[in-house]
Structures are given as structure tokens and as C-alpha cells.
C-alpha positions in Angstrom: -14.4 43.8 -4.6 -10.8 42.5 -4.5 -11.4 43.3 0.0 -14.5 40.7 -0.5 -13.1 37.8 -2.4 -9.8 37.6 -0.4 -12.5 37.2 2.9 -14.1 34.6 0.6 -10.8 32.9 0.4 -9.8 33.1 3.9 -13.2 31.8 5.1 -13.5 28.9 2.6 -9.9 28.1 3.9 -10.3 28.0 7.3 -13.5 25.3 6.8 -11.5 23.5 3.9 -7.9 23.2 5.2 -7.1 21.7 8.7 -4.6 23.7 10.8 -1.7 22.3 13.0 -3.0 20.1 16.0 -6.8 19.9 14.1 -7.9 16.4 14.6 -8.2 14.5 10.9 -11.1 12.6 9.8 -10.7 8.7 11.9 -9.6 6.0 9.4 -12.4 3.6 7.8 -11.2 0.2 8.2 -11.3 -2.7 5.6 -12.0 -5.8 4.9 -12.1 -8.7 2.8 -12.7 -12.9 3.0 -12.5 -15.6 0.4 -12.4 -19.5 0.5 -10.6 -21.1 -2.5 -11.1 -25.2 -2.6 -7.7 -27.3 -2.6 -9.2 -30.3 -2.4 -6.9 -32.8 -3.8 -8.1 -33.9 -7.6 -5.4 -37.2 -7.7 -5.4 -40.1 -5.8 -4.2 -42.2 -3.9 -2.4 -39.6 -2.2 -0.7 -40.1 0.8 -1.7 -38.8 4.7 1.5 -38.4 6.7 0.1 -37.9 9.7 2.0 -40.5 12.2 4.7 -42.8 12.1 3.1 -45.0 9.4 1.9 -43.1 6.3 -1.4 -43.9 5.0 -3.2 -43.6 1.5 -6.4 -41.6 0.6 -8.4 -43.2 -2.5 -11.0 -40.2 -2.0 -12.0 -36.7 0.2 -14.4 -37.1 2.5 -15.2 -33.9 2.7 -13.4 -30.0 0.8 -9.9 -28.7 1.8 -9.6 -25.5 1.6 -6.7 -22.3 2.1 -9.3 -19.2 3.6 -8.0 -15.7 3.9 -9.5 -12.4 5.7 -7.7 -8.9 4.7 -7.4 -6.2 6.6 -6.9 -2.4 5.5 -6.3 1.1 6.5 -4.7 3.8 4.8 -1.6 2.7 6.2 -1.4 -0.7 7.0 -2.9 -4.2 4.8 -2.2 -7.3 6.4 -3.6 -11.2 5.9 -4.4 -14.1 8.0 -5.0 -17.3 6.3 -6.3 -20.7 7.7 -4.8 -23.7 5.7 -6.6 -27.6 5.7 -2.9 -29.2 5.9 -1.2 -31.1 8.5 2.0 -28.7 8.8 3.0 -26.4 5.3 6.9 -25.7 5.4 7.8 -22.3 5.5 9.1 -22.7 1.6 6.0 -23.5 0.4 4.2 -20.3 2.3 6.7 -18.5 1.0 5.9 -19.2 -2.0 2.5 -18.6 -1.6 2.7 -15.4 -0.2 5.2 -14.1 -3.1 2.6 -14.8 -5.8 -0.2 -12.7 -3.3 2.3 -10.4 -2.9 3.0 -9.6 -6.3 -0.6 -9.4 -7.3 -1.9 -7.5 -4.9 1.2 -5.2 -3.2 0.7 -6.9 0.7 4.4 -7.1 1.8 4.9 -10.9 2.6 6.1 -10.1 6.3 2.2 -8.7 6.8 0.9 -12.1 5.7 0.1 -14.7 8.5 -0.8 -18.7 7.4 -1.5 -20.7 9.6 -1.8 -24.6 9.1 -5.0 -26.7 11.1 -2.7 -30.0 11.5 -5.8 -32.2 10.4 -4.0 -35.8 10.1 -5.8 -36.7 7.1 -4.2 -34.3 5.1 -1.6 -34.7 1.8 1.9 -33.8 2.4 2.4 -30.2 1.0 6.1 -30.2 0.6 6.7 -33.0 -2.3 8.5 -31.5 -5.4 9.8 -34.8 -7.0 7.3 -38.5 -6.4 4.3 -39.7 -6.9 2.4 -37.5 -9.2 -0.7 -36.4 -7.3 1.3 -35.3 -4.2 3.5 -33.1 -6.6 0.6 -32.0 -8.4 -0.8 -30.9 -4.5 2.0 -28.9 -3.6 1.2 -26.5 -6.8 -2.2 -26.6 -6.1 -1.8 -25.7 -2.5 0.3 -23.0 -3.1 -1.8 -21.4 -6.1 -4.6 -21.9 -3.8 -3.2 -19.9 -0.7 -2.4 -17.3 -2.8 -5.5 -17.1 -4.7 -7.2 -16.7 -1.5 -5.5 -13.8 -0.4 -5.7 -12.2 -4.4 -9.4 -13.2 -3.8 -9.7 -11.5 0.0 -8.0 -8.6 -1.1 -10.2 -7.4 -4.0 -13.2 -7.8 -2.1 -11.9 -5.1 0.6 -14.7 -2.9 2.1 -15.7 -1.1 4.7 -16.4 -3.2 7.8 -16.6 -2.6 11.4 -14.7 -5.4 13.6 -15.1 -7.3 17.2 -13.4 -9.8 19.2 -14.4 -12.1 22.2 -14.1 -15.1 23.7 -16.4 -18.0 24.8 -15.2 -20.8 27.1 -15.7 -25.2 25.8 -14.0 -26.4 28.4 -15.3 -29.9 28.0 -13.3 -31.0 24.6 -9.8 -30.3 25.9 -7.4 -32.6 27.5 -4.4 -32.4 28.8 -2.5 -35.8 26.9 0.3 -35.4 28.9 0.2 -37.8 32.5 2.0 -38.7 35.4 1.5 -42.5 36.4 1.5 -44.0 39.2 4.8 -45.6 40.5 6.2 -48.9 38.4 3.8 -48.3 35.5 5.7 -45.7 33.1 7.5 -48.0 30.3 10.7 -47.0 28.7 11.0 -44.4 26.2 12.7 -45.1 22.7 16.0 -44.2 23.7 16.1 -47.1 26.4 15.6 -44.4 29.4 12.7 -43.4 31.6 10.4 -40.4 31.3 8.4 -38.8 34.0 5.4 -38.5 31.8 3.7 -40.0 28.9 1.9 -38.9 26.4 -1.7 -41.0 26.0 -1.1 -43.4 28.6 -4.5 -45.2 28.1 -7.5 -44.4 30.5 -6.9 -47.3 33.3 -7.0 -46.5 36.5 -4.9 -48.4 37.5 -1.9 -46.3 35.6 -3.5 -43.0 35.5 -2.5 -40.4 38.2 -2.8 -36.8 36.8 -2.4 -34.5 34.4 1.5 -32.8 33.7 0.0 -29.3 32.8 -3.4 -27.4 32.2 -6.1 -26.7 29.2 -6.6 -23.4 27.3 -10.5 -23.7 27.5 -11.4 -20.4 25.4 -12.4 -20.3 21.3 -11.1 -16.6 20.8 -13.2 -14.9 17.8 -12.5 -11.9 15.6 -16.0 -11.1 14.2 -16.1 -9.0 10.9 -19.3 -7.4 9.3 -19.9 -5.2 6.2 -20.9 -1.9 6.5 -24.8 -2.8 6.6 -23.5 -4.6 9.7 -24.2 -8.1 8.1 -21.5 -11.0 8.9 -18.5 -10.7 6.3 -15.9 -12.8 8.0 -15.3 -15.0 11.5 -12.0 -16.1 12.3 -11.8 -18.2 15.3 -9.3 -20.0 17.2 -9.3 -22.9 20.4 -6.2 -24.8 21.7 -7.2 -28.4 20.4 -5.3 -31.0 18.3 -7.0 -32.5 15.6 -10.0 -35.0 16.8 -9.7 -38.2 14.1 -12.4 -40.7 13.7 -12.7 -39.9 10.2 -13.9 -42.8 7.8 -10.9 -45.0 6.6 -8.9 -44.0 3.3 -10.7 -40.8 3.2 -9.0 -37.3 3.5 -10.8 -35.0 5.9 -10.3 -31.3 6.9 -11.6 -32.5 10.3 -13.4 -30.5 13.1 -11.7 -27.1 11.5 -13.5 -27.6 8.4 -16.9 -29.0 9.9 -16.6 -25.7 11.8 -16.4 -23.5 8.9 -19.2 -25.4 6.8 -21.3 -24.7 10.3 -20.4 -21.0 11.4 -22.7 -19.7 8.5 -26.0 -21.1 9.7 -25.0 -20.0 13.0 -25.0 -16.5 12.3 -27.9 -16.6 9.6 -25.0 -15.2 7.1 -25.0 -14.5 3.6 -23.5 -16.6 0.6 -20.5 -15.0 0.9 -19.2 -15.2 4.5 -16.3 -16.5 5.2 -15.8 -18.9 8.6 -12.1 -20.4 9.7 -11.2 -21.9 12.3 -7.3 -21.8 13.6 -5.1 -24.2 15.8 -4.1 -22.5 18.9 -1.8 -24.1 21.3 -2.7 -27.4 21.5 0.7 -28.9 21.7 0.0 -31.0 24.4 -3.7 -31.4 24.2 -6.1 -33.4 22.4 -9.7 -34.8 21.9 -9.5 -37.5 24.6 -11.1 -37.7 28.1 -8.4 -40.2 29.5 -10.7 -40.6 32.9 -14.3 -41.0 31.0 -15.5 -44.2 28.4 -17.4 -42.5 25.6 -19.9 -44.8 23.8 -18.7 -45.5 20.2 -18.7 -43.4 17.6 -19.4 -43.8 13.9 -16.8 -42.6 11.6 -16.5 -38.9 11.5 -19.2 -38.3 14.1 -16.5 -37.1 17.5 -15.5 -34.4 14.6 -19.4 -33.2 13.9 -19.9 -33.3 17.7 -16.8 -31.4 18.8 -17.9 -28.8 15.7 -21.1 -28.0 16.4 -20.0 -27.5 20.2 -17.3 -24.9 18.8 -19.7 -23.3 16.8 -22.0 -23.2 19.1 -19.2 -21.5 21.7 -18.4 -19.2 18.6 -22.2 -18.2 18.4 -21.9 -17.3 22.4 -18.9 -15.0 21.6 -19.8 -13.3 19.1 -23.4 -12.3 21.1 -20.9 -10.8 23.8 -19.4 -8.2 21.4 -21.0 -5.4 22.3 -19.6 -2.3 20.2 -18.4 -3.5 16.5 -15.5 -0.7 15.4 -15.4 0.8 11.9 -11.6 2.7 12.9 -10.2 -0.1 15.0 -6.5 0.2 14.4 -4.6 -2.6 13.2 -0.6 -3.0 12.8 1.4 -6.1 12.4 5.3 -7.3 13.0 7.6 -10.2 12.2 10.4 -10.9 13.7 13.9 -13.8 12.5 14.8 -15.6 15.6 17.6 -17.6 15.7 17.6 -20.9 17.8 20.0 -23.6 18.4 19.2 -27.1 16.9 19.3 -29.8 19.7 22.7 -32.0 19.3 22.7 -35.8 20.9 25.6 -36.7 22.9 28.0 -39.2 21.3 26.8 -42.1 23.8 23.2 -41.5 22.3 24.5 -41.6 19.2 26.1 -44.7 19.7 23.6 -46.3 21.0 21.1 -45.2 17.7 24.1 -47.1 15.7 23.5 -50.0 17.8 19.8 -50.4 17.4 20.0 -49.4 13.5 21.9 -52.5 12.8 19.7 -55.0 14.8 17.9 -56.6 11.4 16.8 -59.9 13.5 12.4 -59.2 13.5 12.5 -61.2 17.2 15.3 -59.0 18.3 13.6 -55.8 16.9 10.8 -56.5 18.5 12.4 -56.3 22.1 12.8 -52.9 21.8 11.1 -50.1 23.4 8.3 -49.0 21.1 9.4 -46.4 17.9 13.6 -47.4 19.3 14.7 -47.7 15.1 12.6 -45.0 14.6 14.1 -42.2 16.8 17.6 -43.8 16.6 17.3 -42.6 13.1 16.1 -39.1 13.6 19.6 -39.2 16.7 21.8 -40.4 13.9 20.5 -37.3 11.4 20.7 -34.7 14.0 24.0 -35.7 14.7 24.5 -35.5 11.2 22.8 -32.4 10.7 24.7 -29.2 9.2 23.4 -26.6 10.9 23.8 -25.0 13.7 20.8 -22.9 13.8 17.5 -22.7 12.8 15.6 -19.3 11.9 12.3 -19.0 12.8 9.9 -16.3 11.9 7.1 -15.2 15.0 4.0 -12.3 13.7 2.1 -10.4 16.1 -1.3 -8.9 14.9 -3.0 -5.9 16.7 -6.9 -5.7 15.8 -8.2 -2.8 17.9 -7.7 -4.1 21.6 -7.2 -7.4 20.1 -3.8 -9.2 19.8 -3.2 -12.1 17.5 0.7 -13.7 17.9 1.6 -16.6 15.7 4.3 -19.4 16.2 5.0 -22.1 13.9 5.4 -24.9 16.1 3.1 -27.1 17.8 3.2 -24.9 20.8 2.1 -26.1 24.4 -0.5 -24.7 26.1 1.5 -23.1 29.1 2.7 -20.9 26.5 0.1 -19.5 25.1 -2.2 -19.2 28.6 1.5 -16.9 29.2 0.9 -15.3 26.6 -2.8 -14.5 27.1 -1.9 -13.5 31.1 1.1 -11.0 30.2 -0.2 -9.3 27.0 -0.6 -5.6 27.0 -4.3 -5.8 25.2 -7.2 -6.8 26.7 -7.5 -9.7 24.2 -5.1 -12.1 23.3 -5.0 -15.0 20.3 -1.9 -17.6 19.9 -2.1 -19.0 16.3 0.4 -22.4 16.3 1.8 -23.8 13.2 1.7 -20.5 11.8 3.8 -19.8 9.3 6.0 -23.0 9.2 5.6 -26.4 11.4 9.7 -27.0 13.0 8.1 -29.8 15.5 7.0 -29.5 19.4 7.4 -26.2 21.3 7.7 -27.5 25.0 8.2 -25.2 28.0 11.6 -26.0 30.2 9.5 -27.3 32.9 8.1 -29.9 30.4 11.4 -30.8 28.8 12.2 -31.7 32.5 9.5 -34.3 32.1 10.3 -35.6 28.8 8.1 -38.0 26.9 6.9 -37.8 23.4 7.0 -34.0 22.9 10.4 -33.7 24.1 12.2 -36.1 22.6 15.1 -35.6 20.7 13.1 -35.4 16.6 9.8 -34.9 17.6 11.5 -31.4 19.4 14.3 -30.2 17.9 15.4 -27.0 18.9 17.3 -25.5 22.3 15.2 -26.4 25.5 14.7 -22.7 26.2 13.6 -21.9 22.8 9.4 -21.4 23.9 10.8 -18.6 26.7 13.1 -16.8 23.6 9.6 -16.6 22.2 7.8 -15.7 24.3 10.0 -12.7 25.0 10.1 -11.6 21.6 6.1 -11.4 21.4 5.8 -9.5 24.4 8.2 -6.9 22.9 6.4 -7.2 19.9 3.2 -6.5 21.0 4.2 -3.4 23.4 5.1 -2.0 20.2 2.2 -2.7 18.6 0.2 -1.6 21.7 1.4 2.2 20.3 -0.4 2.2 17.2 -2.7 4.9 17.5 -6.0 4.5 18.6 
């Protein structure tokens, strides 16, 4: 008897127990969406987008911070689309602390990313006019309420990414003119290109750099393969034409309030889409005339393109994976502020103190403008500025995020020289420090260059880049 239950024990061991080198069960992936609405409740509330701010009396349509979790037994990580023109890192990080302490994500595995829609309330104001300080709490208990919310609807899903080309919404804005027609810049001196120089032919000569043409998606579904979440990306500014005095999320949020009909989803899908790197390109066909458009109807246009493009994509995923595994990194880099030289600064002193309105007016366009941002750097107490860069692996997909308004040469660099087959650049993520130029652009100068619109080291996008690609290398070992 004792000779028969120690076979018993040795047999239901060798079924029950896994030896050395025995291959373990593969891990189920996770995941989880929510939408919480920020929509401003106060007004008027300021828009900062431009040089000259602008008041809101009303929303023309929801803001809102949206968040997709993902989860293995090792790893839990979130991406988050924000409706806001640029959130500082210290508000994210706020954010994310709150998320963190409810539901145990470490902040560094928590990506948000801001759409830069220029009819959006500042996020940053702490001491003014009540209903932008009443915004700032609301945005940040919003961002972190949408991860809380994403995280306890984890579940098991199965996960796909592709991408579908729209070439025909993005522009390069940046132009060479022809000879005798570029005007001078703000600091009295002459640039090689210019940023929206109008659509005459008679100035127009040709673009200073390419177009990123794809919308990358990541395409999540539930485990009776229904649409859960869809977070999608393209390399295009914000498109405008909204009504007057009206806040609007812009195309990014038409997008999202489309994507579900698209894919015949249920009530509880969850659509975003992200800025890529759209630095230097926008909404505007500089060679074409468009007939006119009604307020708000280039953003429904451009929209229902994207989600149309989306649609295409996601049709081209052929295998959705239930053990895709997903890994995520942050890095600190430390980059040099930009300093002017004394004769620049001189010069801002000199066009500061011109009060005469006839003499002002002689001046180059935006001259007392960026002679103030020359006077601040100058003045400016740091040296440095630390910037935080995420990369994302999703199965064979990679997801890098910069928080600058990146240019598009960097991320199309990004895209060619990544170990994984797929590649998404998320700009604005995590922070908005200004332009990201390459070193060839700075070369050219105009508006993205300058000296306040771009304020870090001239080689700061190739310091970047290099970091990623080590970044994602590493991430290209988690195992499969």
C-alpha cells in the first residue's frame, strides 16, 4: 500500500509540478480604457494658443483626459491622450501621483501625452482668474481618474497594431522662397525659411523638409474579440477653424466621438487620438485654394478622413495577440538651455524701450515680443533643463514619447532605425519645453528655431534620438 501511494505521488507530481527548462503557461495580457470629461465648467476662460490670448464664453464641443492600461503579470503601464494645448510636466506629475497611489502603476510606467488643440485653457495657472485655477484641479483629478478608471476595468484582451497612410492632410509649413521675398525675422536678421509664407506663387518655392503621412493604430479587443480600446496617432498640428469664443478639442476629439461608429463598437470603447510629430507640419495646402469653410467644418473633414484611415488599419491586422509582451522605460536627459550672445541681448534692450506706437510699428513683426523671451533667457538661472523620454513595447509594436513639439525628420528617423517592425512617436508627451528642431533645420532658422520658441542646445533632437534607440534595443529583449 505505502509502494502504491508513493507512485501516486510521484505521478500526480510529474503532471502537477513543472521541471527545470519545462515551458510555463504564456502570459494573458490586460487591458483597460476609460474617458473622464474635463470640460471646463467656468467661463470666460482663457485659450493661450498664439501670441495674443483669447477668451472662451462656452465649449463647443467635450474635453476630455482618456487612458488605456496595459497588464501582465509583470509589467502595468498607461498611455493617456489629454485635450490641452501643452500640460507642464508638474501638473502630470501630479496627475500621475494620485493614479499612482490608487492603483500601484509606478509613475515612470505612465505616458500622457497632450493633443495641442489651440482652443484649449491653460493647465498650469495656480494663482488668477478663478475658472482657469479651478481647471488646473480639474485637469489633473481628471487625468488621474482616467487612469484609476482604466485600471479597474483590466481584462483579458488580445492586441494589434498597423498603419494606414492620409497623405493628403499634411503639409510641410516650413518653405524656401524665392530670391528677395523672405522678410526679416524678429531679431532684425534673415532666415532661410519661413514658416507659413502664404500660398502666392510668386513667393513660394518649396518645401524645407518632408511629411509623416501614416496614422499608426494600436487596436485593443476584449476577450469575445469585440473593440475595447483604439489608440491612434498621425503627425498633424492642430487644424483650427473652430467657431469664435468657443473652446474645441479639435480634429483629436471629432476623431474619438467618430472611431466608435467606425468599428460598430460597444458603449464602452474607448477611441484617442495622439499628436505625433507634427512640429513642422500643419493643416494647410500652401499650393491649393480650398473653397471656404464654415466654422468647425476643416476639423469634421480632416476627422472623418482619419477615421476613415484608422478604419483601413485596423482591417490590416491580421492576427490580434492575447500574450503580446509589453515593457516600458523612462529615461532623465539633461540638455543645455540656449544662451543669446550679449549683442542679441543688447539689441532686445534696445527694442524694449522703443514706447513711440509709429516707431513700434517699424519693426519686424513679433521684434518686442522675442526681445523679451532674449532678455529672460539671458536672465534665466539655469543651466540645464531635464527632460524625461518613455519608450513603450506592445508586442512588435514600439511607442517612444518626447515632450516637445518634435519635427517630423525625427520621428520618420525614428520609424526607419527602430528595432521593431512598428514604430509610434507620441510629441508633447509628458511635458511641452517648446520646438524640437533637427540641426539641419536650426541651420535654416525661422519660427521654430528661434531663440523662445526653441530653447534648448541645437543638437538636443540627435541626444534624443540616441537615447530612444538604446531604449528600445532594450526593450526589443523582453521576451516574446
Amino acid at each position: 500500500m505505502r509502494l502504491l501511494m508513493l507512485l501516486v505521488f510521484v505521478v500526480s507530481c510529474s503532471s502537477a509540478c513543472p521541471s527545470d527548462g519545462a515551458e510555463t503557461k504564456p502570459v494573458v495580457l490586460k487591458a483597460g480604457a476609460a474617458a473622464v470629461d474635463i470640460t471646463p465648467k467656468q467661463y470666460p476662460i482663457r485659450m493661450p494658443g498664439g501670441f495674443n490670448a483669447k477668451y472662451a464664453e462656452k465649449a463647443h464641443d467635450q474635453f476630455f483626459a482618456r487612458a488605456l492600461v496595459f497588464s501582465d503579470d509583470d509589467t502595468t503601464l498607461a498611455m493617456v491622450v489629454l485635450d490641452s494645448l501643452g500640460a507642464s510636466p508638474e501638473v502630470l506629475d501630479e496627475a500621475k501621483a494620485i493614479a499612482a497611489e490608487k492603483t500601484g502603476i509606478p509613475q515612470q510606467n505612465m505616458l500622457v501625452c497632450s493633443t495641442h488643440t489651440h482652443t484649449g485653457p491653460p493647465s498650469n495657472v495656480k494663482e488668477g482668474p478663478a475658472p482657469e485655477v479651478a481647471f488646473r484641479k480639474q485637469l489633473v483629478d481628471g487625468v488621474a481618474q482616467s487612469i484609476i478608471d482604466a485600471h479597474a476595468g483590466l481584462q483579458p484582451c488580445s492586441v494589434g497594431a498597423a498603419a494606414h497612410p492620409l497623405p493628403e492632410e499634411v503639409f510641410n509649413r516650413r518653405w524656401f522662397l524665392k530670391p528677395g521675398k523672405m522678410p526679416p525675422n524678429p531679431f532684425g536678421k534673415m532666415d532661410i525659411v519661413k514658416m507659413n509664407p502664404g500660398r502666392s506663387p510668386d513667393v513660394l518655392d518649396r518645401p524645407a523638409g518632408p511629411t509623416d503621412p501614416d496614422i499608426s493604430i494600436i487596436a485593443v479587443r476584449d476577450a469575445k474579440r469585440k473593440p475595447l480600446a483604439l489608440f491612434a496617432n498621425y503627425s498633424l498640428h492642430y487644424v483650427g477653424g473652430s467657431p469664435g469664443g468657443q473652446l474645441s478639442a479639435d480634429y483629436f476629439g471629432e476623431f474619438s466621438r467618430l472611431m466608435p461608429s467606425r468599428l460598430k463598437a460597444g458603449d464602452n470603447f474607448v477611441a484617442m487620438m495622439s499628436n505625433g510629430t507634427s512640429g513642422d507640419i500643419n493643416n494647410i495646402p500652401f499650393t491649393v485654394t480650398r473653397p471656404p469653410r464654415e466654422p468647425f467644418e476643416q476639423i469634421r473633414i480632416v476627422a472623418q478622413k482619419a477615421a476613415d484611415a484608422s478604419w483601413f488599419a485596423y482591417q490590416k491586422i491580421d492576427d490580434f495577440h492575447t500574450d503580446a509582451p509589453i515593457g516600458m522605460l523612462q529615461r532623465d536627459v539633461v540638455l543645455k538651455y540656449r544662451r543669446p550672445s550679449e549683442d542679441d541681448v543688447a539689441r532686445a534692450r534696445v527694442v524694449l524701450a522703443i514706447k513711440d506706437k509709429s516707431e513700434i510699428e517699424k519693426l519686424p513683426r513679433l521684434a518686442q515680443n522675442y526681445a523679451r523671451q532674449t532678455v529672460r533667457a539671458a536672465e534665466r538661472e539655469d543651466d540645464t533643463l531635464t527632460v524625461q523620454v518613455q519608450a513603450i513595447r506592445i508586442g512588435d509594436l514600439a511607442v517612444c514619447g518626447i515632450p516637445f513639439e518634435t519635427f517630423v525628420e525625427i520621428g520618420l528617423e525614428l520609424k526607419d532605425r527602430s528595432p521593431l517592425p512598428q514604430t509610434m512617436v507620441i510629441g508633447l508627451a509628458n511635458g511641452r519645453h517648446g520646438y524640437l528642431p533637427t540641426p539641419d533645420q536650426h541651420r535654416l532658422g525661422g519660427y521654430e528655431t528661434w531663440l523662445g520658441t526653441n530653447v534648448v542646445q541645437e543638437d538636443a533632437s540627435e541626444i534624443l534620438i540616441a537615447t530612444l534607440l538604446e531604449m528600445l534595443a532594450e526593450l526589443e529583449e523582453v521576451d516574446s
